[in-house]
HTML snippet that shows the backbone in 3Dmol.js (N, CA, C, O; Angstrom):
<script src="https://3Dmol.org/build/3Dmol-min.js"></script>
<div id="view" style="width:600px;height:400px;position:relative"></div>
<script>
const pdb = `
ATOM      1  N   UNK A   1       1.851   9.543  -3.128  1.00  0.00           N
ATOM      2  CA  UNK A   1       2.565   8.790  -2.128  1.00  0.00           C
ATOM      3  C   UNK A   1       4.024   8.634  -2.583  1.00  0.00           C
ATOM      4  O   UNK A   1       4.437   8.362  -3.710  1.00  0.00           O
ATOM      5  N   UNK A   2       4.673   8.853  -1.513  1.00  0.00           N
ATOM      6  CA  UNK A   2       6.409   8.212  -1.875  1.00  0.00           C
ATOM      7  C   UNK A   2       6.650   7.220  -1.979  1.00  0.00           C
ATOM      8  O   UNK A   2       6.470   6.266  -1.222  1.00  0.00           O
ATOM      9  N   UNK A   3       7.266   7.327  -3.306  1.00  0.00           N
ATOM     10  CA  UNK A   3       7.900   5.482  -3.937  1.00  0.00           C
ATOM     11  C   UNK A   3       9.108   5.389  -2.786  1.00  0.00           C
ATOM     12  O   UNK A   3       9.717   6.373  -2.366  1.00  0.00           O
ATOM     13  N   UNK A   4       9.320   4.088  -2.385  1.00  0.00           N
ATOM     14  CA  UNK A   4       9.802   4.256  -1.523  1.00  0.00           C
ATOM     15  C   UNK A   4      11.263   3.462  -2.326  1.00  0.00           C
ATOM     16  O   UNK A   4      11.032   3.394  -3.533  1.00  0.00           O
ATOM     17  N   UNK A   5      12.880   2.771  -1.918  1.00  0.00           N
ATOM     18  CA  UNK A   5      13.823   2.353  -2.532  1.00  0.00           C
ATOM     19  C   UNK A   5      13.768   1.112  -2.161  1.00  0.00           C
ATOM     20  O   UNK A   5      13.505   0.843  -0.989  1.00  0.00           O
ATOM     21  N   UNK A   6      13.989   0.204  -3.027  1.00  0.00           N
ATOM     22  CA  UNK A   6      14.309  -1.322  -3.046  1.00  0.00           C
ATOM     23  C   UNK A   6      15.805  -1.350  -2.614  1.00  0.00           C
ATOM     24  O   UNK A   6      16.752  -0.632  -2.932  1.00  0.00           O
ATOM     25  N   UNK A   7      15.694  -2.452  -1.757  1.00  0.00           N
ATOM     26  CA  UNK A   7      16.855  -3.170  -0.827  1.00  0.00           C
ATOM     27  C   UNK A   7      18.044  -2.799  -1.925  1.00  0.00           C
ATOM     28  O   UNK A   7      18.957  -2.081  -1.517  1.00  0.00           O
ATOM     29  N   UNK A   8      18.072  -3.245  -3.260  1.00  0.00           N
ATOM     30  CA  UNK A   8      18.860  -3.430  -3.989  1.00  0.00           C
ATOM     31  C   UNK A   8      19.183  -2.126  -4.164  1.00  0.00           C
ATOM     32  O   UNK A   8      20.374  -1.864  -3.996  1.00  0.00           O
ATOM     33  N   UNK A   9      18.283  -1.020  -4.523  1.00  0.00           N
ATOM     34  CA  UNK A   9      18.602   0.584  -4.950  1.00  0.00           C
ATOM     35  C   UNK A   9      19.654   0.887  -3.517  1.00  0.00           C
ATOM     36  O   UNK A   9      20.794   1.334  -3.639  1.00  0.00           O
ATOM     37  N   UNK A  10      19.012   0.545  -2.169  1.00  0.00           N
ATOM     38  CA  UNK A  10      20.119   1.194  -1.348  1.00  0.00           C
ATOM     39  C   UNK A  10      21.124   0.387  -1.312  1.00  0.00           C
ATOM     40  O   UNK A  10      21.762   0.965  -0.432  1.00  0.00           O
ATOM     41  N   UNK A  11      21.929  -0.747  -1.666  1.00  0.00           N
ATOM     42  CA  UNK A  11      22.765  -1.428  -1.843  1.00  0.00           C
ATOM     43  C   UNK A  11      23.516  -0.376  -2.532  1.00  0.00           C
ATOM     44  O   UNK A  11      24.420   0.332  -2.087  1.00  0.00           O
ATOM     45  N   UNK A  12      22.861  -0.405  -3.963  1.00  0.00           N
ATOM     46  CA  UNK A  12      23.908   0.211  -4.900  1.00  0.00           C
ATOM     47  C   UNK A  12      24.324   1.768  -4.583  1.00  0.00           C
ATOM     48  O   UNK A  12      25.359   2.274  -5.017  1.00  0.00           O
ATOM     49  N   UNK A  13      23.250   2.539  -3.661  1.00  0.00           N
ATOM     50  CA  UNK A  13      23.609   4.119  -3.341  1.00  0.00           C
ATOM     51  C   UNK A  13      25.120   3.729  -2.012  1.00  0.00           C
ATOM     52  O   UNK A  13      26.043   4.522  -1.828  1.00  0.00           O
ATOM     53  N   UNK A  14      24.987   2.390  -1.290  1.00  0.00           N
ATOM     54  CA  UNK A  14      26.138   2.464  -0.676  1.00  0.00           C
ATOM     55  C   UNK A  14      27.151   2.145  -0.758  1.00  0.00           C
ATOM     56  O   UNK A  14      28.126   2.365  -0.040  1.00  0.00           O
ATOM     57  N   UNK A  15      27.000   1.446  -1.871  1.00  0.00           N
ATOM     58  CA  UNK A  15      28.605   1.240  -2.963  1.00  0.00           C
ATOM     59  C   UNK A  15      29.038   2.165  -3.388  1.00  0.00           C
ATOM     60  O   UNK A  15      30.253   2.269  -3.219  1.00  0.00           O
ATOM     61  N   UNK A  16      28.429   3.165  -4.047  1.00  0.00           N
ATOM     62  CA  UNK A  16      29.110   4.368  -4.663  1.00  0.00           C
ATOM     63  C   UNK A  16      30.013   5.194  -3.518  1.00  0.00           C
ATOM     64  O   UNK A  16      31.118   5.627  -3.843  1.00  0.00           O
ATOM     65  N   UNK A  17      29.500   5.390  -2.184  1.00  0.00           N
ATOM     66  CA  UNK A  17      30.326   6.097  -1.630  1.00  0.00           C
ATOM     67  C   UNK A  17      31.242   5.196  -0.888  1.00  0.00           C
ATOM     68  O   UNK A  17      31.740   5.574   0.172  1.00  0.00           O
ATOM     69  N   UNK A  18      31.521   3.888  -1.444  1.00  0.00           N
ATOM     70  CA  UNK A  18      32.536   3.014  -0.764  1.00  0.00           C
ATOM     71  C   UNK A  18      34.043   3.433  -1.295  1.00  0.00           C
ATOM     72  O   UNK A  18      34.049   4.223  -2.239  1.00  0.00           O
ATOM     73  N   UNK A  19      35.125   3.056  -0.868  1.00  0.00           N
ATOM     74  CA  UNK A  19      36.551   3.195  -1.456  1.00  0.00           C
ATOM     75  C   UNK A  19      36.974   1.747  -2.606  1.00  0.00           C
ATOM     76  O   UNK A  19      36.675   0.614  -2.229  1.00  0.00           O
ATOM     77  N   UNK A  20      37.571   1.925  -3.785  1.00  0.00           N
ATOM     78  CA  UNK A  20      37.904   0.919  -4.407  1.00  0.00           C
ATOM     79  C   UNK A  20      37.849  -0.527  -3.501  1.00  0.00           C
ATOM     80  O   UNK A  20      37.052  -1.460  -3.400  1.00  0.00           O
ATOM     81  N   UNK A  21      39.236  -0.144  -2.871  1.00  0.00           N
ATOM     82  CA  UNK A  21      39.155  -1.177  -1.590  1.00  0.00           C
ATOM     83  C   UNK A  21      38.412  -2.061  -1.011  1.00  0.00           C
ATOM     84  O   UNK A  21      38.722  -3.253  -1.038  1.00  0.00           O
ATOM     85  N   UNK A  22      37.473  -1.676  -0.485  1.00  0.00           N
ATOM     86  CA  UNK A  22      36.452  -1.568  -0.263  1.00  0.00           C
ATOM     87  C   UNK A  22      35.028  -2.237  -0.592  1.00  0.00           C
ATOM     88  O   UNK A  22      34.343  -3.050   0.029  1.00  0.00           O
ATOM     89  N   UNK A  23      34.839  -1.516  -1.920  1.00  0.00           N
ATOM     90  CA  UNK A  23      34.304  -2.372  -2.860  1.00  0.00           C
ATOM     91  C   UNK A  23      34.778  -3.885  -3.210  1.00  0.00           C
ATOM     92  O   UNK A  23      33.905  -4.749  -3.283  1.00  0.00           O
ATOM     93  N   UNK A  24      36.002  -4.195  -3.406  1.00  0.00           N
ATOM     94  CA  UNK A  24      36.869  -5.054  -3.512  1.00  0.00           C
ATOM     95  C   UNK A  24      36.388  -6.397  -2.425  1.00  0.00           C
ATOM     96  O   UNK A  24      36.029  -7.481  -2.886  1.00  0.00           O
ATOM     97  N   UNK A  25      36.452  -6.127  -1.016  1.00  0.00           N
ATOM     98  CA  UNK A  25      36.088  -6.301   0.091  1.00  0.00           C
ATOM     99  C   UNK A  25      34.719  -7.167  -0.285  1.00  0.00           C
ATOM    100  O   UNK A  25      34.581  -8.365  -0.530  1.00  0.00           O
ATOM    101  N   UNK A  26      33.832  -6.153  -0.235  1.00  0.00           N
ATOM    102  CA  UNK A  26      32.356  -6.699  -0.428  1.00  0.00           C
ATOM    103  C   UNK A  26      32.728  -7.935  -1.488  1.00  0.00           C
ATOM    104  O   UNK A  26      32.766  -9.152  -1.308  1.00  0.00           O
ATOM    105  N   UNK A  27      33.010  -7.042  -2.777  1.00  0.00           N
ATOM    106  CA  UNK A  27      33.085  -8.709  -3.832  1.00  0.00           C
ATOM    107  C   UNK A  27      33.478  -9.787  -3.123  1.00  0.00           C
ATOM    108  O   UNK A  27      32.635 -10.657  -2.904  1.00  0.00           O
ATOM    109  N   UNK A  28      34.730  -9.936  -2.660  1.00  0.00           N
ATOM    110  CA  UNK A  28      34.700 -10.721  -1.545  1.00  0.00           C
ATOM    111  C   UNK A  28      33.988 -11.661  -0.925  1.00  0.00           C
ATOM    112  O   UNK A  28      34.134 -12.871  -1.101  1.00  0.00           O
ATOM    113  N   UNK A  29      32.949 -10.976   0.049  1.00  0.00           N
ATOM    114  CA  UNK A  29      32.041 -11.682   0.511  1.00  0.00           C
ATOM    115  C   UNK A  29      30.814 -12.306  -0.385  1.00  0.00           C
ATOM    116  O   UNK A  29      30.017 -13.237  -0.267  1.00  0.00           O
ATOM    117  N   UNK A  30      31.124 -11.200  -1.423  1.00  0.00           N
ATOM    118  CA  UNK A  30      29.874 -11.523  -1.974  1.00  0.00           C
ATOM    119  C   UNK A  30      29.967 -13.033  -2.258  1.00  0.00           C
ATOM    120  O   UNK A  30      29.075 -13.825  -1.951  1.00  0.00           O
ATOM    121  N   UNK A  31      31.409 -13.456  -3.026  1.00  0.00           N
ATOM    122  CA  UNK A  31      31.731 -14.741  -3.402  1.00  0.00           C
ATOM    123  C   UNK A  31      31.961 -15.562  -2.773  1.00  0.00           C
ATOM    124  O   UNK A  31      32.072 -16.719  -3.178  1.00  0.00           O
ATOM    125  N   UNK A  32      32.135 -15.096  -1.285  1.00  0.00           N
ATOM    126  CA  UNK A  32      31.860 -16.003  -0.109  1.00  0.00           C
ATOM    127  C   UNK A  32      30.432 -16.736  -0.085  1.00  0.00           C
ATOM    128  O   UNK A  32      30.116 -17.924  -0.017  1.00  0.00           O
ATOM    129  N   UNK A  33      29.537 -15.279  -0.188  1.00  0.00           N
ATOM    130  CA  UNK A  33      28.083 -15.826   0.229  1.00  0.00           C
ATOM    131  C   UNK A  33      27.918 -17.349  -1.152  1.00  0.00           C
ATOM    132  O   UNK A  33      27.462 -18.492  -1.109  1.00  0.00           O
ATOM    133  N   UNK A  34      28.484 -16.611  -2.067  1.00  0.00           N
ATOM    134  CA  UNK A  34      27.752 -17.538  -3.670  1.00  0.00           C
ATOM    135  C   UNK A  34      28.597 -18.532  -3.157  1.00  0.00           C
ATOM    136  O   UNK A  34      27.937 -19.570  -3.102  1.00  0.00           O
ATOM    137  N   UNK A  35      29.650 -18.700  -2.785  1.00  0.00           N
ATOM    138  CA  UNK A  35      30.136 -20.396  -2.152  1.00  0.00           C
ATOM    139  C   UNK A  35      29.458 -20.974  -1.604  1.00  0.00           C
ATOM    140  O   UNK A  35      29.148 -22.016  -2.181  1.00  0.00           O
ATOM    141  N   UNK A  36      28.900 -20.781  -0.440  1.00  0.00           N
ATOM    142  CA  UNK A  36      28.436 -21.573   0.601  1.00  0.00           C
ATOM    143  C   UNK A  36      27.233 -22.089  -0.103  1.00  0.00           C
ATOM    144  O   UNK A  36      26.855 -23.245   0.083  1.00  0.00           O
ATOM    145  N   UNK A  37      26.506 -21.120  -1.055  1.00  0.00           N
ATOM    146  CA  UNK A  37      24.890 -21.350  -1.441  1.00  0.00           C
ATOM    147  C   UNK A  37      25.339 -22.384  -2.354  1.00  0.00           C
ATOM    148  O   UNK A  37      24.580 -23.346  -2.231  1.00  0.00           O
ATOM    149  N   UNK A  38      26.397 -22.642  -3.364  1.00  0.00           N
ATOM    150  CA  UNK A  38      26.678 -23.664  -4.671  1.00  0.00           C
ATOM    151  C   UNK A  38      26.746 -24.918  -3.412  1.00  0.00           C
ATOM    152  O   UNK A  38      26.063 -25.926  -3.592  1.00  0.00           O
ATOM    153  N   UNK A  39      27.407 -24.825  -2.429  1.00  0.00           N
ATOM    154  CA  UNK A  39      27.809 -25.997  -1.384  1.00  0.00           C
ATOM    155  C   UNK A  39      26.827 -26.076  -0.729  1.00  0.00           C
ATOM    156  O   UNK A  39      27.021 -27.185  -0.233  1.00  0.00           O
ATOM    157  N   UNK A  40      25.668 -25.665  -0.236  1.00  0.00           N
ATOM    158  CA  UNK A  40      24.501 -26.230   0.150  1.00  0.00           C
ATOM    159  C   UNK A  40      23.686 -26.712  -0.857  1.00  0.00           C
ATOM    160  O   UNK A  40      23.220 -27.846  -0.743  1.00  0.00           O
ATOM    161  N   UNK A  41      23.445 -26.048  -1.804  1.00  0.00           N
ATOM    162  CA  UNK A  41      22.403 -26.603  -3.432  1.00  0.00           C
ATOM    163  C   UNK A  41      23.388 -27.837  -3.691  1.00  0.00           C
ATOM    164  O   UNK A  41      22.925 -28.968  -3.837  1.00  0.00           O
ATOM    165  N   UNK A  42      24.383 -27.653  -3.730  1.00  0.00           N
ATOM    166  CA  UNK A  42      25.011 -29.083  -4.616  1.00  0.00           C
ATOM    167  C   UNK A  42      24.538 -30.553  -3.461  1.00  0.00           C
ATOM    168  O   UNK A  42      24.364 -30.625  -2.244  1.00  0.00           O
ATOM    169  N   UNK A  43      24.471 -31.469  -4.489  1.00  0.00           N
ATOM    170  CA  UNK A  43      24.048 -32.535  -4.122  1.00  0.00           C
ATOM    171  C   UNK A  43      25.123 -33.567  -3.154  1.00  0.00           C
ATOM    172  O   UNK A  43      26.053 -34.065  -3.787  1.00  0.00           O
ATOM    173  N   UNK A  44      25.031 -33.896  -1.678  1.00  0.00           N
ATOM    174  CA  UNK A  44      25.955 -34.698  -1.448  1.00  0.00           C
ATOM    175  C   UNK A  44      26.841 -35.538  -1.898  1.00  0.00           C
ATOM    176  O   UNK A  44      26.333 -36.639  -2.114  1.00  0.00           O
ATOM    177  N   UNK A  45      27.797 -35.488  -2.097  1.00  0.00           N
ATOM    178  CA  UNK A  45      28.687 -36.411  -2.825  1.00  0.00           C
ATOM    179  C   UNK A  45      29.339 -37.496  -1.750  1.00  0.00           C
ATOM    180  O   UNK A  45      30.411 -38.026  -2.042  1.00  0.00           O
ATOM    181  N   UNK A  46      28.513 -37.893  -0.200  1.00  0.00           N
ATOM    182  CA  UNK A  46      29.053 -38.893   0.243  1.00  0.00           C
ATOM    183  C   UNK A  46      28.134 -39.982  -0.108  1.00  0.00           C
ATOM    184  O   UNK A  46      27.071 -39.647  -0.631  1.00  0.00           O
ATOM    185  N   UNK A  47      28.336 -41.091   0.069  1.00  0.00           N
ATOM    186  CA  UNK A  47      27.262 -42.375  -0.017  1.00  0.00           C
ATOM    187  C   UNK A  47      27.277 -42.312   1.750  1.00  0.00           C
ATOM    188  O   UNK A  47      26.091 -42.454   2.048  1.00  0.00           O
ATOM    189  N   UNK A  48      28.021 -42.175   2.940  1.00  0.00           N
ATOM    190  CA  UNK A  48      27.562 -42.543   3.982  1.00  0.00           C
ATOM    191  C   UNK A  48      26.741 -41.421   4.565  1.00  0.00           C
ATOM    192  O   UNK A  48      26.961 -40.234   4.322  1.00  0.00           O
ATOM    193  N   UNK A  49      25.491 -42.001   5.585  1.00  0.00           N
ATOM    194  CA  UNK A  49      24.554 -41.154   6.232  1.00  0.00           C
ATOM    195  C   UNK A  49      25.257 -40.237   7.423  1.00  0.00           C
ATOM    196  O   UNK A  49      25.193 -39.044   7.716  1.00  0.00           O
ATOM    197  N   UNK A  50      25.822 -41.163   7.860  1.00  0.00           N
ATOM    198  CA  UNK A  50      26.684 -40.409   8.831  1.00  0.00           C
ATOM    199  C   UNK A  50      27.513 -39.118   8.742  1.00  0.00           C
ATOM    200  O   UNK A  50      27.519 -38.176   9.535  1.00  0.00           O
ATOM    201  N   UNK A  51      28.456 -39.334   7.205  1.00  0.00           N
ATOM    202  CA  UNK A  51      29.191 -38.752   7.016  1.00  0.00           C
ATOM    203  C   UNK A  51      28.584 -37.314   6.288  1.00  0.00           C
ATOM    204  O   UNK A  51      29.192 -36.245   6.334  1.00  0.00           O
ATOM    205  N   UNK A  52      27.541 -37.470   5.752  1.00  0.00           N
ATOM    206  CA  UNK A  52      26.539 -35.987   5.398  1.00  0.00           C
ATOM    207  C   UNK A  52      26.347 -35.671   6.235  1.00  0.00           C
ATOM    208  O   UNK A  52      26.806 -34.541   6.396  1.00  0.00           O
ATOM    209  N   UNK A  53      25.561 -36.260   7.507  1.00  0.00           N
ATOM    210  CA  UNK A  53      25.339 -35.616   8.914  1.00  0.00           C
ATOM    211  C   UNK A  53      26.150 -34.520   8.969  1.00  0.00           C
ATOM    212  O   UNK A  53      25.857 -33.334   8.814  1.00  0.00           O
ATOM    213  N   UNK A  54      27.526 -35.196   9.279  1.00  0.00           N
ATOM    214  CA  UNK A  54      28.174 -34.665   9.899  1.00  0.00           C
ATOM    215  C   UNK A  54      28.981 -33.143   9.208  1.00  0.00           C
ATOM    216  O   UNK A  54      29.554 -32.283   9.878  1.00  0.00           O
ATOM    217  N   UNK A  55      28.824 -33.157   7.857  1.00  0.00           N
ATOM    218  CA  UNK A  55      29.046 -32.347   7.080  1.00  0.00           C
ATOM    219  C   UNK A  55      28.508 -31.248   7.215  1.00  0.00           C
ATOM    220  O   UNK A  55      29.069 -30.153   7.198  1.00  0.00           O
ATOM    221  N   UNK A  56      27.136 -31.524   7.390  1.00  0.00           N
ATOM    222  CA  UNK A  56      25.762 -30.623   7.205  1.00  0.00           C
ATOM    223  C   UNK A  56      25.878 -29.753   9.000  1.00  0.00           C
ATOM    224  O   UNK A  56      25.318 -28.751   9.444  1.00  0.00           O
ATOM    225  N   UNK A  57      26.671 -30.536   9.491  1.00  0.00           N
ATOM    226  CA  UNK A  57      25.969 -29.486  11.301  1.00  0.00           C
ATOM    227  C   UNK A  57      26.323 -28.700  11.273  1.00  0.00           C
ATOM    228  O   UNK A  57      27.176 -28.457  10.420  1.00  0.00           O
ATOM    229  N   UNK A  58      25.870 -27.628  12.298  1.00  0.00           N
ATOM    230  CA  UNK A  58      26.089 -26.763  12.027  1.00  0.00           C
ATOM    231  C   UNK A  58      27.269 -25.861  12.809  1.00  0.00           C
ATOM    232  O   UNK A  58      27.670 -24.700  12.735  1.00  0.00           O
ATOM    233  N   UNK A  59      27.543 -26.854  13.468  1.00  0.00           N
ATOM    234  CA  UNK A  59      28.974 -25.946  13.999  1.00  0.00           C
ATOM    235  C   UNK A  59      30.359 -26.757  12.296  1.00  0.00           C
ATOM    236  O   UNK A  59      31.558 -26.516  12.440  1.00  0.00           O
ATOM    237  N   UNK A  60      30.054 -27.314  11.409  1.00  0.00           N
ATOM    238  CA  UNK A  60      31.088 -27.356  10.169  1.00  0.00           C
ATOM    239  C   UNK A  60      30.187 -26.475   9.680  1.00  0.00           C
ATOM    240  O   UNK A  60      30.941 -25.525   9.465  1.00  0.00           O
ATOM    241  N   UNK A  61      29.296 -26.173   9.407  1.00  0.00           N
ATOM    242  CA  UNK A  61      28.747 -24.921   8.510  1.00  0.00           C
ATOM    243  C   UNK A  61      29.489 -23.317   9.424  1.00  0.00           C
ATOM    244  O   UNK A  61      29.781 -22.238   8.909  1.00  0.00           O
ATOM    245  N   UNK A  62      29.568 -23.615  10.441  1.00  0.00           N
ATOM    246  CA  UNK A  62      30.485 -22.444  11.125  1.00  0.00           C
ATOM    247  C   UNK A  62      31.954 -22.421  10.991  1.00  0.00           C
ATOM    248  O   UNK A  62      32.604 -21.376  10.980  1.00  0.00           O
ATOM    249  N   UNK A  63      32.372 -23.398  10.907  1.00  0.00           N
ATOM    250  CA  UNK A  63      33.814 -23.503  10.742  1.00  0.00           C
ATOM    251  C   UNK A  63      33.924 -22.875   8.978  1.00  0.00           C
ATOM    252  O   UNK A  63      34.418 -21.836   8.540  1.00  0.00           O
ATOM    253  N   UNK A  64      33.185 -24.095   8.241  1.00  0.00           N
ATOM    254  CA  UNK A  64      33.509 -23.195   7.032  1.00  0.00           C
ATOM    255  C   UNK A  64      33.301 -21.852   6.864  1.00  0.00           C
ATOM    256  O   UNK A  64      33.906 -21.221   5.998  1.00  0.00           O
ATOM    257  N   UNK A  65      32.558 -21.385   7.559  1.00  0.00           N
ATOM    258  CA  UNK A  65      32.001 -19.615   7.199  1.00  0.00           C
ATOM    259  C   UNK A  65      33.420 -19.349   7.792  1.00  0.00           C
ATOM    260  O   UNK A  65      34.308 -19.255   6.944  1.00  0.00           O
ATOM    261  N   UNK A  66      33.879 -19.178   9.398  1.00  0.00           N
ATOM    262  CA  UNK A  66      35.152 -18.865   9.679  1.00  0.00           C
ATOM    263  C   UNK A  66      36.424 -18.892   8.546  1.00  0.00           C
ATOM    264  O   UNK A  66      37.011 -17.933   8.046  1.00  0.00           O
ATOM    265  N   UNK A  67      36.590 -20.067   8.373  1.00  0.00           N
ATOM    266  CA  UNK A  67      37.588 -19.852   7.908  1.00  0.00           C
ATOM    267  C   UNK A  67      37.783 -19.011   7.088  1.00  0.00           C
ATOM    268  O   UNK A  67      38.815 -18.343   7.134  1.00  0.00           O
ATOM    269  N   UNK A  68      36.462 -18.748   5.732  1.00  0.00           N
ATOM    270  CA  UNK A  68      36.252 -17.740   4.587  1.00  0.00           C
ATOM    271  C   UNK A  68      36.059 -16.614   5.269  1.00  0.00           C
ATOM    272  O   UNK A  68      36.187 -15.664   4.497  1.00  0.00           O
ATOM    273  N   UNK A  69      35.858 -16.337   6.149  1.00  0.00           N
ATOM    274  CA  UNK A  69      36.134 -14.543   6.420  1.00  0.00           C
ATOM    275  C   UNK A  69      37.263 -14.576   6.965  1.00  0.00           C
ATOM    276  O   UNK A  69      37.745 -13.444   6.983  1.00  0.00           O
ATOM    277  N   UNK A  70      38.313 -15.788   7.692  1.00  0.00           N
ATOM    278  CA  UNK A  70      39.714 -15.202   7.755  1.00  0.00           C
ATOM    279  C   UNK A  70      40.396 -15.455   6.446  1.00  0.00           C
ATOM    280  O   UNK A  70      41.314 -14.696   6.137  1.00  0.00           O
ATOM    281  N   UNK A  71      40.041 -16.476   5.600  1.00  0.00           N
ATOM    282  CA  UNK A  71      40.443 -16.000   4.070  1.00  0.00           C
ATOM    283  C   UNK A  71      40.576 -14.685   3.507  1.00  0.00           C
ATOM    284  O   UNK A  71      41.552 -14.278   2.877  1.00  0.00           O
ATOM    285  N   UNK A  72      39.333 -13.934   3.828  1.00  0.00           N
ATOM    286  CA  UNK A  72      39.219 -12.763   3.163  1.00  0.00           C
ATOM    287  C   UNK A  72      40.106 -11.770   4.199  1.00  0.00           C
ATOM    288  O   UNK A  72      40.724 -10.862   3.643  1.00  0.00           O
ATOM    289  N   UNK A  73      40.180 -11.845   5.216  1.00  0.00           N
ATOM    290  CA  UNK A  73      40.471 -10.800   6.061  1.00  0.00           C
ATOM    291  C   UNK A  73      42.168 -11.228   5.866  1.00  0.00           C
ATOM    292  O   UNK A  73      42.929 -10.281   6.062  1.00  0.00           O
ATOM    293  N   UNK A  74      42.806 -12.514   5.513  1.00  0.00           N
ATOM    294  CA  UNK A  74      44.215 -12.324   5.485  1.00  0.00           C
ATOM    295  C   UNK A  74      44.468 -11.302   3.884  1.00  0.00           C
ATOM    296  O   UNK A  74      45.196 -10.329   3.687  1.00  0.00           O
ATOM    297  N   UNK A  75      43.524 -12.036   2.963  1.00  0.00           N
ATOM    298  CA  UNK A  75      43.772 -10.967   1.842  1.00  0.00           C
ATOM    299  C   UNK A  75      43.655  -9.679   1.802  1.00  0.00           C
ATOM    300  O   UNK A  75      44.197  -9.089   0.868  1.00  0.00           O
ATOM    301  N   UNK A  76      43.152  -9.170   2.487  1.00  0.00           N
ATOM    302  CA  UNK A  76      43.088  -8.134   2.611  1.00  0.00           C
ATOM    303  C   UNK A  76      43.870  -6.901   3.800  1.00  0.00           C
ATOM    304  O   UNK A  76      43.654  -5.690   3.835  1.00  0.00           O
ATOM    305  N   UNK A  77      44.598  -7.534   4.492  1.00  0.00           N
ATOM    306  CA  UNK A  77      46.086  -7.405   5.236  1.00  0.00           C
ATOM    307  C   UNK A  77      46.643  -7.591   4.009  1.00  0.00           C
ATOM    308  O   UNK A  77      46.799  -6.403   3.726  1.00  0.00           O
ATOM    309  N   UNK A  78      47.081  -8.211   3.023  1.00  0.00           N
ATOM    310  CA  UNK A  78      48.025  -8.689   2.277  1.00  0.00           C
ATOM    311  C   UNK A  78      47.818  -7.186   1.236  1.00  0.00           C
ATOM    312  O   UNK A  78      48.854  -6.578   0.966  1.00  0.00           O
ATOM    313  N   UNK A  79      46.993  -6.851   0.898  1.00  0.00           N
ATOM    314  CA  UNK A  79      46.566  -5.256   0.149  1.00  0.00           C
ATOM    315  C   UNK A  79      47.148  -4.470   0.438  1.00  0.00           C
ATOM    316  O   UNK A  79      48.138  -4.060  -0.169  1.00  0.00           O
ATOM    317  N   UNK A  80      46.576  -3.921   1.719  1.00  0.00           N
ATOM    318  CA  UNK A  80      46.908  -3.561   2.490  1.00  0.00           C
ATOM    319  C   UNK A  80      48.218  -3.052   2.839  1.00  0.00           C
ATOM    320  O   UNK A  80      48.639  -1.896   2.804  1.00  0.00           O
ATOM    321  N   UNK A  81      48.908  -4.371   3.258  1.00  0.00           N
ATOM    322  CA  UNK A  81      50.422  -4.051   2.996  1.00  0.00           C
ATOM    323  C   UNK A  81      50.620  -3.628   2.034  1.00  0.00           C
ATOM    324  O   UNK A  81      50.990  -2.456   1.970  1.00  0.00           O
ATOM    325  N   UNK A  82      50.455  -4.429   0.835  1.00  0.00           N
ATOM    326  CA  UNK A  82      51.564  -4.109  -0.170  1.00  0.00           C
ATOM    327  C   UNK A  82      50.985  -2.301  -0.980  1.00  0.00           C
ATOM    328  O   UNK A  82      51.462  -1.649  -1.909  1.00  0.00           O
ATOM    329  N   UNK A  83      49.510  -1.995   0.160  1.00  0.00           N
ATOM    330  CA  UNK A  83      49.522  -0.274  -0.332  1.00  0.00           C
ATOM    331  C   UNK A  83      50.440   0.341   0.084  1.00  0.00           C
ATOM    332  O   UNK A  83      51.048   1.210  -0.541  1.00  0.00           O
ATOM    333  N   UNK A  84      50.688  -0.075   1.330  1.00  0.00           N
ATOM    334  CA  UNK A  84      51.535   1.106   2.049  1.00  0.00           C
ATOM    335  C   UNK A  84      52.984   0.731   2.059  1.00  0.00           C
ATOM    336  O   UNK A  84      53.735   1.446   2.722  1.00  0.00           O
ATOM    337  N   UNK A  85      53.619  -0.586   1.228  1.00  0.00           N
ATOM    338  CA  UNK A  85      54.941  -0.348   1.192  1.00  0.00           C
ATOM    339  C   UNK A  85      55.240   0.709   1.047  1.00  0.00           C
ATOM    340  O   UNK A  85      54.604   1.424   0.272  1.00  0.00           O
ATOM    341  N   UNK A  86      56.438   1.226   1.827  1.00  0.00           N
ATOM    342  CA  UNK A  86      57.436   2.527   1.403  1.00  0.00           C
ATOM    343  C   UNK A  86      57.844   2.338  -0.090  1.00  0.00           C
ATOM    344  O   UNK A  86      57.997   1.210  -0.561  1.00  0.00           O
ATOM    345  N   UNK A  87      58.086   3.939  -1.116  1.00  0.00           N
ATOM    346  CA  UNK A  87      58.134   3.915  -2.680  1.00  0.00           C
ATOM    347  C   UNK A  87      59.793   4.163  -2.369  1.00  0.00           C
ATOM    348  O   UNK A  87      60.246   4.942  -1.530  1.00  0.00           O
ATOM    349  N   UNK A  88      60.386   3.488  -3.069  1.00  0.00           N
ATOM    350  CA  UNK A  88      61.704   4.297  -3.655  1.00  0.00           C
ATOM    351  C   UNK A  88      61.895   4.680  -4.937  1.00  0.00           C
ATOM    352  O   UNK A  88      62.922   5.279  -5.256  1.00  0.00           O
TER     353      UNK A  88
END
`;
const viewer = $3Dmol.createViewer("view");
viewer.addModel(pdb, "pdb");
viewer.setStyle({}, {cartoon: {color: "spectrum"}});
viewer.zoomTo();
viewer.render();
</script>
């Protein structure tokens, strides 16, 4: 029978044919994803009920994701540019 590839094996076969860049990119998110997970595991640091509520909904769990992919997406305009400045 065919061994078949773990999630992780095709991860890593589609990194290899990624561009530096690219790769770069993913890290990125990747440290996006490991944010949000340290900020959900970590323990509330409000004393009010309300104010976790309101932390926890899920349109601020959307806002924060937003903003971190236009985080990443301005950095990466910012690359970007400064690849293709003109050389003198």
């Amino acid at each position: 029978m065919a061994k078949r590839i773990t999630e992780r094996q095709r991860l890593a076969f589609k990194l290899e044919s990624l561009t530096d860049t690219e790769v770069k990119e993913v890290i990125d998110y990747i440290s996006i994803m490991e944010s949000m997970r340290r900020a959900s595991v970590a323990p509330a640091a409000f004393d009010d009920d309300l104010i976790s509520l309101l932390a926890e909904a899920q349109e601020s769990r959307r806002a924060r994701q937003a903003f971190e992919w236009e985080s990443v997406r301005r950095r990466a305009e910012r690359r970007a540019a400064a690849g293709a400045a003109p050389r003198v």
